[in-house]
Every structure is written in C-alpha cells, then in structure tokens.
N, C-alpha and C positions, 0 to 999 in steps of 0.2 A: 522133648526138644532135641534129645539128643541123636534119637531114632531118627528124625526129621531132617535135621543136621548132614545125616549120616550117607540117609538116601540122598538128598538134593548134589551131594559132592559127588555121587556113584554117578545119578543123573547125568552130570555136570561132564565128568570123564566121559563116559561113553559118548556123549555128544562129538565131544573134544577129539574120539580117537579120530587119525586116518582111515580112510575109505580103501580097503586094500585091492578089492577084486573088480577089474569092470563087471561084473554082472551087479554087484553092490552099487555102483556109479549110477547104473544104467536106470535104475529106480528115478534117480532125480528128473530125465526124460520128459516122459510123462503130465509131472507136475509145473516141470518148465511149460512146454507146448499150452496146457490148462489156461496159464496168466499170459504168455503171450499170443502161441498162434505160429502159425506156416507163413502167412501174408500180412503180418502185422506191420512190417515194413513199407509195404505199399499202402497199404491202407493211411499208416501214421504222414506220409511224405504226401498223399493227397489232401489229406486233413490241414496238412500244413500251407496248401498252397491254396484253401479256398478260405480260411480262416485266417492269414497274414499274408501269404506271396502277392495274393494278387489284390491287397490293398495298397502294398508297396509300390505295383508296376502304378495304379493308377494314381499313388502322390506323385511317382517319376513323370508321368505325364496326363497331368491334371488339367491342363489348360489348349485349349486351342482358339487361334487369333485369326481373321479376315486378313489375308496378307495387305490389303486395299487400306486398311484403318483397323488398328488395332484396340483402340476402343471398342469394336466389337468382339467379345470374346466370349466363350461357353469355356464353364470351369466345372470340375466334378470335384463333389464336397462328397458322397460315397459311395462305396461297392460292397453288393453284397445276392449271395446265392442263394435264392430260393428252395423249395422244398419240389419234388418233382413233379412237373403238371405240365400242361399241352393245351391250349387255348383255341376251342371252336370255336363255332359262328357268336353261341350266345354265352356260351359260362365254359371256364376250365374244366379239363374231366385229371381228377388225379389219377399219376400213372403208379405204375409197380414192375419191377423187373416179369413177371411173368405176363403180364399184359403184353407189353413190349415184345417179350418173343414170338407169343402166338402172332401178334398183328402188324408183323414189319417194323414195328417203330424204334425209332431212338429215347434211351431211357435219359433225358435229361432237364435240367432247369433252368429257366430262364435269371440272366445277368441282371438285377435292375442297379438303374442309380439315381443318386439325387443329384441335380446340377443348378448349377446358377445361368445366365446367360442374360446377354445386351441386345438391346432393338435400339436402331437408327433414329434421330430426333427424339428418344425418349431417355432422362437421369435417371430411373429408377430401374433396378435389378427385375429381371424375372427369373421364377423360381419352380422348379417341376421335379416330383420326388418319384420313386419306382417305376423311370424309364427303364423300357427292357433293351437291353442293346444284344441282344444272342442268346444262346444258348448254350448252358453247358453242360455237355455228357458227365453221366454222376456215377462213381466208382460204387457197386456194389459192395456193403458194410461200412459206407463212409460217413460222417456227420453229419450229409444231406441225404442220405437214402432213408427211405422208410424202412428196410431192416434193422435198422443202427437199434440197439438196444432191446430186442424183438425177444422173446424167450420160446423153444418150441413149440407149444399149441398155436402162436401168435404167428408163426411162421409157417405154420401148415395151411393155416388160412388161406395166407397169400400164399399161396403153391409154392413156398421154397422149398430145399431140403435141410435140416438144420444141418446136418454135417459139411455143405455148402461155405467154402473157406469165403468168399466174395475177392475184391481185390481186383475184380475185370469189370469192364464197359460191357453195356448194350447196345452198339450203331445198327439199325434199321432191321432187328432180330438177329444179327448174328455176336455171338459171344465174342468180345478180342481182347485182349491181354498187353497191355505193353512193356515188352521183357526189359531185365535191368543191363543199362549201358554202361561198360566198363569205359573210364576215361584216366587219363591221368589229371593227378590234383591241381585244382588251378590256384594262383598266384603262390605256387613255391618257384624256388629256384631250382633246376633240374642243369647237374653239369655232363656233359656226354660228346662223345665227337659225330659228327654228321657223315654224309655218303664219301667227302673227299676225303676222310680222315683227321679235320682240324675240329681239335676243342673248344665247343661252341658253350654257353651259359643262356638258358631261355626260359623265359616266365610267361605264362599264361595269365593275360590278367582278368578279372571277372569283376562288375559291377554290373548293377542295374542299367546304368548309363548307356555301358559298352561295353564288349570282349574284343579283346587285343592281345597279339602275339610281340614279344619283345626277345631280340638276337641277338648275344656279344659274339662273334666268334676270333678266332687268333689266327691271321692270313700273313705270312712273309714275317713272321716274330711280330708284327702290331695288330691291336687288335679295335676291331670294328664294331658299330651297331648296326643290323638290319631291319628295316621299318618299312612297310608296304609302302608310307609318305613319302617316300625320300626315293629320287631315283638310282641311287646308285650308297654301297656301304658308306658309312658319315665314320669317320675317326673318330675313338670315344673322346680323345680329347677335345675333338671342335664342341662333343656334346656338353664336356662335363663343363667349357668355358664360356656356352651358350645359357647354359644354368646360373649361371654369377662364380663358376670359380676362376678365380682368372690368374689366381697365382698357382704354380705347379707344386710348391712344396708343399701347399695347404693339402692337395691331392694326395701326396705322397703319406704324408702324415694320416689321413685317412685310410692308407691301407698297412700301415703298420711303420714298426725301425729297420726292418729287416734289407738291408740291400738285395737280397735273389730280387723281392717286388720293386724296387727301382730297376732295376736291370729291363728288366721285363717290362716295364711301362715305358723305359727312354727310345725305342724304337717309334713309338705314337706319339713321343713328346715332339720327338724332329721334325716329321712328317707335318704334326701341328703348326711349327715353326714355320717348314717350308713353304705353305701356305701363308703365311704374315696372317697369322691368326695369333692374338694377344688379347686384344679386348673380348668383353660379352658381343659389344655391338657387333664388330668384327665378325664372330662368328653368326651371328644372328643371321646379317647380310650373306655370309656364304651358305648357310643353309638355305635361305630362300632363293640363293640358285639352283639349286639340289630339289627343291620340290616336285613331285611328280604331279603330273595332271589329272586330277583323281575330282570325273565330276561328281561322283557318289557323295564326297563330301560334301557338299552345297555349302560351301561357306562364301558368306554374303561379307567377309570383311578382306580387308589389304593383304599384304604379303607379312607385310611386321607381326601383324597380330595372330596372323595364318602359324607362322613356326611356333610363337607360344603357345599357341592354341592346340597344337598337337604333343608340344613337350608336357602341358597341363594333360591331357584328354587321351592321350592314346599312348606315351612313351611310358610305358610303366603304370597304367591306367589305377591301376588297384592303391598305388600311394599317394596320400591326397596333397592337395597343394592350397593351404591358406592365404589370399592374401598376396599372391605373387610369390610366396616363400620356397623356393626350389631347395632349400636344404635335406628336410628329410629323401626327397630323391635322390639327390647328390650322396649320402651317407648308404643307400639303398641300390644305389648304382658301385659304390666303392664295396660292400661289401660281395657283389657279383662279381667283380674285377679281383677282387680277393680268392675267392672261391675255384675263380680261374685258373690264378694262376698259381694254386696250392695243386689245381689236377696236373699241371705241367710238371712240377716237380715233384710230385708225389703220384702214381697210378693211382693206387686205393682210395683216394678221394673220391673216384668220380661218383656219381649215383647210379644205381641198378633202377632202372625203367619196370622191371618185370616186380621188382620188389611190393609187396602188399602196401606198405606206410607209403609208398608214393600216387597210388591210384584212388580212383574216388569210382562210387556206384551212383550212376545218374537214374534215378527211381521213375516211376510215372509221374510224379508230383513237380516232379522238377520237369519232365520234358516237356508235362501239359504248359505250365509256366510257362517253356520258351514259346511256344507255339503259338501264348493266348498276348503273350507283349508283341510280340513278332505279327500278330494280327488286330490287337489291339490300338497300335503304332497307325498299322497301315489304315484303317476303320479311320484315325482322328485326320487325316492326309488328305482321305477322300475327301472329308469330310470340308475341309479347310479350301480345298481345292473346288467342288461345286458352290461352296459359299463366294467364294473367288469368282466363279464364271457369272453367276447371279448378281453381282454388286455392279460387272460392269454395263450389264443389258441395260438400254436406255432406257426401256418401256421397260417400268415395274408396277403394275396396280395393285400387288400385294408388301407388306412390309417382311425383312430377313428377318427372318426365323433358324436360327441354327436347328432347332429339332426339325424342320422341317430335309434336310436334309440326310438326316441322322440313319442308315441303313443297318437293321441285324441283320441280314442277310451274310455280310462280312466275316464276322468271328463265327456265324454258325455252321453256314458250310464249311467254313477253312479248317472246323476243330475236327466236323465229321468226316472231311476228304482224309482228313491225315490217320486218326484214327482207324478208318475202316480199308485203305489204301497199307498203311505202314510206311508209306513216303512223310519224313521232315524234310520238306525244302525251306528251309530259311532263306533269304537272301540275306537280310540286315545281319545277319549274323556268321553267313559267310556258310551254314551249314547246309548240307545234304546227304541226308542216310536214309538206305531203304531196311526195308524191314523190321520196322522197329517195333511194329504192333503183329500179332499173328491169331489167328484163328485158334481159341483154347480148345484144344484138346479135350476131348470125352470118352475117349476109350472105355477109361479105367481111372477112380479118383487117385490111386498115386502118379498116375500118367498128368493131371490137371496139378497139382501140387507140384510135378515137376517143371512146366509152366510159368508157375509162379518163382518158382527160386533160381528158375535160368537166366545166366550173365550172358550179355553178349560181347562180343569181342572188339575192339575199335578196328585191330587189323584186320589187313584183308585177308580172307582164309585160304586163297590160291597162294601167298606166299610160302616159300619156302625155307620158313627161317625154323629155326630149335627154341632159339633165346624165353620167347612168350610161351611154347607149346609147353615145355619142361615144368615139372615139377618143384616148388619153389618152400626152402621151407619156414617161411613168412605165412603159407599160404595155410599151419597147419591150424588147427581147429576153427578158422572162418570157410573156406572152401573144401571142397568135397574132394578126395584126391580119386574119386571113382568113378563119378558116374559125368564122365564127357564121351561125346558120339567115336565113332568109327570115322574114318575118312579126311578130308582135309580140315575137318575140323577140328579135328582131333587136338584135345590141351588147350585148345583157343575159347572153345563155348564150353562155360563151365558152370557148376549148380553151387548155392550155398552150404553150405552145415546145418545141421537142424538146430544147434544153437547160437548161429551167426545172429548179432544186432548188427545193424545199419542204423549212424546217429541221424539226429534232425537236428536241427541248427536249435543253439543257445543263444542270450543275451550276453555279449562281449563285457558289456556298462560293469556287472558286479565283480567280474575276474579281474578288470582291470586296475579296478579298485583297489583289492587284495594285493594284488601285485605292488600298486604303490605302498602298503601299510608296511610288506613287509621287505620296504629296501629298495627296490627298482628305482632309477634313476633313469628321468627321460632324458634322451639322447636329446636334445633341444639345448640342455644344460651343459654339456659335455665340447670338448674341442676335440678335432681332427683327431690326436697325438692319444688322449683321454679315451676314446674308442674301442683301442685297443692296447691299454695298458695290460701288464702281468698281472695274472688270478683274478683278473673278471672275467663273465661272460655277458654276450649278447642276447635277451630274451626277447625272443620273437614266438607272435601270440597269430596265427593262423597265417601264418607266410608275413606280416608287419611286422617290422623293429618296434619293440615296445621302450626298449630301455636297456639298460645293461646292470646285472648285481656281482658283487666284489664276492658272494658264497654259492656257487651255483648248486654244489650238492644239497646244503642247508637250507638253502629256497625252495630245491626241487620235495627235500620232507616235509619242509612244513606245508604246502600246498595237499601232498598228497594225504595230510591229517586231515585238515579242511574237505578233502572230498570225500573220506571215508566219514566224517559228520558229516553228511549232504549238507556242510555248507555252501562249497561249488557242486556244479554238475557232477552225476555219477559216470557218465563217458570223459570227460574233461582230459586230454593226454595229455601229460607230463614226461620231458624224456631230457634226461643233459649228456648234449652230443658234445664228446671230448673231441676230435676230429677236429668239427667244425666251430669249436669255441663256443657252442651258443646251448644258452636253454632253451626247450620247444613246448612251446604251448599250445593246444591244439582244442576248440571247441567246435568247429564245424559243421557242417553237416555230411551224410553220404559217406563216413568212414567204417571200414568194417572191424568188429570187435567182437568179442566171444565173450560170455560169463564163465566166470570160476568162483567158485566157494571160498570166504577165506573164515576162518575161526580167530577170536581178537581174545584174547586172555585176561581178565581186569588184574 
C-alpha cells in the first residue's frame, strides 16, 4: 500500500508540474485538432441553424392571412430538413457530394413542412404534412449530409477524401465556402465620437422580429436620439417623457447623485421645456409631427399608435416591453445617458471598436439564417398577395387553396443565387455585401484550411485608416498575428488560431436562474435613486440589465465555481467591469475564445 501511495503522489506531481518549453506545449496540438477539427466552427454554427434557427424564423412567422378575410389562413405547425435527394419524374435519386460535382448539380435537401389551412364555406381545418417549400444547400460534414458520422472505408466508397475537413457547399458542381464576417457585437452599448467629432452612444439591436440601429449623440451640450423613424434628432427628453417619465427628477435619480450628470442633462431639460413639453401625451403628439414618411413600414394603424409602435419595435428593439410597461427601456436608456456622459468627463471610458470583446464572428450558419428569413418572409408575401388577387376574381370555379399557390421556386433560387454569386442583398434587413461566398481553393490542402479560418473584414479595404489594420493585443491566442495578405488588405482580412473556439448560443432560462439564487435583484424592484447606490453593480446578461448585486466580485467567483463544475456553460463569460460599474455576463453566440489548461488541486 505503501509503494502504491507513493507512486500515485509522484504521478500526481508530475502531472501537476508547469509545462515549461513550447516544444512541451506543442504536444497538446495535435490532440486538440483530433476532438475538435479546422472547421468545427462552421460545421457546429450550421448544425445550429438547421436543428433550432430555422424553427425559430418559422414560429416568428407561422401564419399567413387573405388580406380580404382573415378567416382564411395557412399556419405552419413544422419545419424540418431532409436528408439529400433530387426528385425526378418517377422516384427521388439520393445524391452525395461527389455525384453532385461530376454532374453540375447542387448538393442539397428539400424544406418540408406540416401546415394547417382554411377553405372558403367550409368549419373544418385542412391539414397537409411534408410540403416541400425549397431547397436547402447542405454544408459538407453537417447533420444532413450523408458523410456525417462516415468512417474511412465508408468514405472511399463515396469517393471522398477522408482527410477532406467539409465545412463548404456544392452549388451546381462548383465547390464555395462562405468565409467568416467580422461584425461588431449586436445589442451592446458601443460609446465613441462619429465623423464630426461628438460623442455618440449606439446600440445595434438584434431579434428575430427586427434589426435596428439606435443613436444618442451630444450636439451644442444637449444630447439627442437618431432613429431612421423620426425626421429630424428628437431630444432625449421628449423621448424619456414620451415613455411615462414625466417628472425630471425621477430621470436624474436614474442616472446617479452626482451633479457633473445634472449639469449635463439641464441643457436638454430647457430645450424640453421650450417646447411646452411636460406631459406623456404632449410629447407623444410632438413626436407624431416628427414622423418621417417611411412607406416600407406599412403600418395599417393612426398616428397615436404609429409612435408607440416604434418606441415598442424599433427604439431600442432588443429590450422588451410587457404590457405597455416602458420602464425597463427608460432604465436601459438612463444607463446609455450615463455611459455618455462619463466619456465626456472622463477619455478612458470610451470603447475601442478594434477591440476583440466587442466584435462577433458571423459564421455560415448565421448568414444562411438571414438569407433563408429574408426569403422566407418574402415566399409568405407572395404568397398572401396571389391569394389576394384570386379572392377578388369574380369568376372562380375552383375553391382557394392556399397550397395551391405556394411556390419553391422562392427560397431555392434565392439560397443558390447568393450562394454561388457571394451577393447578400437583403432589403428587409437593410443589408448588402458582396463576396461573402468564394470559390475554395485546391491548390494545396493548407491552402483549403486556409479558406475555411479566413475572417473577413466589415471595412472597406480601400480605406486608409491604421486603427483596424494594427495589431491588437486582445487579438493574442484567438487570431493569427501572421498570416494576413499583402496589399490593401493588409491587417483587415485575417485567419483564426488553430486553437481559436467560436461559441454557439446557449439557453439564457438556466443562468438566469442562478443568477437569482445567488443575490441578483431585478431592477423592476429597485427605484430610480436604488440603481445606482454605493458598492453595487449592474449585471447585465448579453448586452440586458438583468438586475444589480450589492458583491460584485463575490458573485463573479461563485459563478465561475459553477462553470468550472459544468454546471453553467463552459464558454459562459464572466467579467466585473469596475469602469463601468457593472457585471458582464455573456453566453452568446459568435464570440471568440481560446482554450487553456488549468490543473485544480483537491
């Protein structure tokens, strides 16, 4: 026993020592790549979007109505992606990525879904299961391709190569890639000054719903909101009084005791005043003179309902609003007004754009997503709209049939033009970027692998700016500090790390939880003044006010015990920013992280 004893503790050390030499390091390599892979990130971020994203887009819009009588409606009860096949005259021929290249074709699977739907004079439901509405191109090694799980001999078969990383499309035989889009992170708050030199506060906000951009910036000492809605800057106070605040001190109180932020806010207090703006209604009515004429919005209701409807749905898009309750926005607005005006009196505040923690990596999985709601949207529209021209024809000797309408043609050209093109034209979303898919490379397989780990840049590469090109040291062990091209691109298009992870989105529900057991107090319960009392902080959970705890370090450890027991996420970020007063929780997706080893001592 004692021999035994003896070794298990020698064991146990040697385990335990420091790793001193990178060639000692470089061992771990190897064994890493084994479990994960080069293109595990694209792979996991597709998986993600044909297994949950795009059951989401279609709860977001499940229903489509007969503008005529809305009793008649088709509803989609599911969606879901087949396995890859091509449907001739008389039976499906299953395809395989090798098929596909010799023979022109696109490697992909058809959409089906189950739907409900109403016929004219008749109360009973009709029901129709594995409509196919498109096509969808299927990512090489994904959960719908026939490689998925394939072991060498199995793979020779089908004429692949096992060392063949996957991770790219097949459109009409030619190989295409779509490289990762560097964006900055949506619904944080990003503070920075714009082309004129004023300090602006701007949040990108992201749902299923909508994406929306929101503006404070500080023009002549007061400071403004800009909103695409709104014809001209709106005073934040007309905003924060159109919300329900309608007393000014309750506002003050919201951003602290501190007279500098009274100083700084009484120039927009005046300006308010000199408007004879006091009430909610008040401002309500002067904002609806301020409306711009925007007929993209198609809103079918008044002017009254039109300004709430925008302070609900687009002002701030990402924080929700129950019930008419404007509060959390109003707290969510005060603390951007806060943030402001700490850059003013303080430099060092502001945020670093180029910084690694503020940008996100928009993967294939995520841009097929936009491209398939973006065309999915448009599919239910037509769809609505020839049902529409059909209802008013006098002479009808057939009964409406919504399927009879129902076109793939829609989502399957639209996925392959983009695809094999590299044009994303969104309109609904305001996007337009070319080259976002490219032709893989075959040179040389580290040439293909380099392919797959290239970022691309949002900027434009003919700029002549340092700021983005420059060497960042955020950037060290997730980005490569070596291998970016020659030329204008130079520092802007960049490669990952070979041990760079990219997260996928987690379940919020269980952290949230935890967060209440251990202390978090929602800001619901809290007054103005209460906010921002002495030695607490703000915890905000992926750019949301969650709540605020009176120990912010002592929250931030016991969190990070819980993730080191995978009881939360093992990406789960934890960060308490002393600056900004707040704790940052962070489960997202799209964030870049590196592994390290750590040894835990019982």
């Amino acid at each position: 026993m004692g021999y035994r004893e003896k070794d298990s503790v020698e064991t146990h050390n040697n385990h335990a020592k420091p790793i001193k030499s990178a060639v000692d390091k470089f061992a771990l390599l190897p064994e890493f790549l084994k479990v994960r892979g080069l293109v595990k990130q694209h792979i996991d971020s597709f998986n993600y979007f044909i297994n949950n994203e795009i059951k989401k887009i279609m709860k977001t819009n499940d229903r489509i109505e007969c503008p005529q009588d809305p009793s008649l409606y088709l509803r989609y009860t599911k969606i879901s992606i087949g396995k890859p096949v091509e449907y001739m005259e008389h039976h499906a021929e299953k395809l395989t990525p090798n098929i596909c290249r010799l023979s022109d074709r696109t490697y992909a699977s058809p959409i089906e879904v189950d739907i409900e739907y109403t016929v004219p004079n008749q109360t009973n439901k009709e029901y129709k299961k594995g409509l196919v509405i498109g096509r969808m191109p299927i990512m090489l090694r994904s959960s719908s391709c026939v490689l998925s799980g394939k072991d060498e001999a199995e793979l020779a078969k089908l004429g692949e190569c096992p060392l063949d990383p996957g991770g790219y499309f097949i459109i009409k035989g030619n190989e295409k890639v779509i490289l990762i889009q560097e964006q900055l992170s949506k619904n944080r708050i990003i503070i920075d000054t714009d082309s004129k030199g004023r300090v602006n506060a701007s949040v990108t906000s992201s749902t299923h719903e909508t994406k929306t951009k929101t503006v404070f910036f500080i023009d002549k000492d007061k400071i403004y909101l800009q909103l695409n809605q709104f014809s001209k800057p709106i005073s934040i106070m007309i905003i924060m009084k159109a919300m329900g605040m309608e007393n000014d001190q309750e506002v003050m109180q919201m951003l602290g005791r501190d007279p500098k932020y009274a100083f700084l806010l009484f120039p927009s207090m005046q300006e308010c005043r000199s408007e004879k703006i006091i009430t909610q209604k008040q401002a309500l009515e002067y904002l609806q003179g301020k409306l711009a004429n925007l007929s993209s919005l198609r809103f079918e209701i008044n002017k009254d309902d039109r300004v709430k409807k925008i302070l609900i749905n687009v002002f701030l898009a990402h924080v929700p609003v129950k019930d008419g309750n404007f509060r959390p926005k109003c707290i969510y607005t005060a603390v951007m007004l806060k943030r402001m005006m700490d850059a003013v009196l303080n430099v060092e505040t502001f945020d670093d754009k180029d910084y690694v923690g503020n940008k996100r990596l928009e993967l294939s999985g995520q841009l097929v997503a936009l491209l398939f709601e973006d065309l999915f949207k448009t599919m239910n529209s037509q769809v609505a709209s020839r049902m529409a021209k059909a209802y008013d024809k006098a002479s009808r000797s057939t009964p409406l049939y919504f399927i009879h309408y129902m076109m793939s043609d829609t989502i399957t050209n639209g996925l392959e033009r983009a695809i094999s093109t590299g044009n994303w034209d969104l309109k609904r979303f305001k996007m337009n970027r070319k080259g976002v898919s490219q032709v893989l490379s075959r040179l040389a397989f580290i040439a293909t692998l380099g392919y797959m780990t290239r970022v691309s840049p949002q900027f434009e590469k003919t700029r002549k700016v340092s700021g983005p090109r420059a060497l960042q040291p955020s950037q060290w062990g997730m980005l490569c500090p070596c291998d970016t091209p020659e030329g204008e691109g130079c520092g802007l298009t960049k490669n990952l790390a070979l041990m760079t992870h990219v997260t996928t989105d987690e379940e919020e529900g269980p952290l949230i939880k935890w967060c209440r057991k251990l202390g978090v107090v929602d800001v619901e319960d809290l007054s103005g003044e209460e906010l921002h009392a002495p030695d607490s902080f703000l915890v905000m959970l992926n750019g949301l006010i969650l709540g605020k705890h009176t120990k912010p370090q002592k929250f931030a450890n016991a969190m990070r015990k819980l993730r080191r027991k995978s009881v939360i996420g093992e990406f789960v970020s934890i960060f308490v920013h002393e600056r900004q007063v707040s704790s940052l929780l962070c489960n997202c997706s799209f964030r870049l992280s590196y592994c390290y080893g750590m040894v835990v001592l019982a």
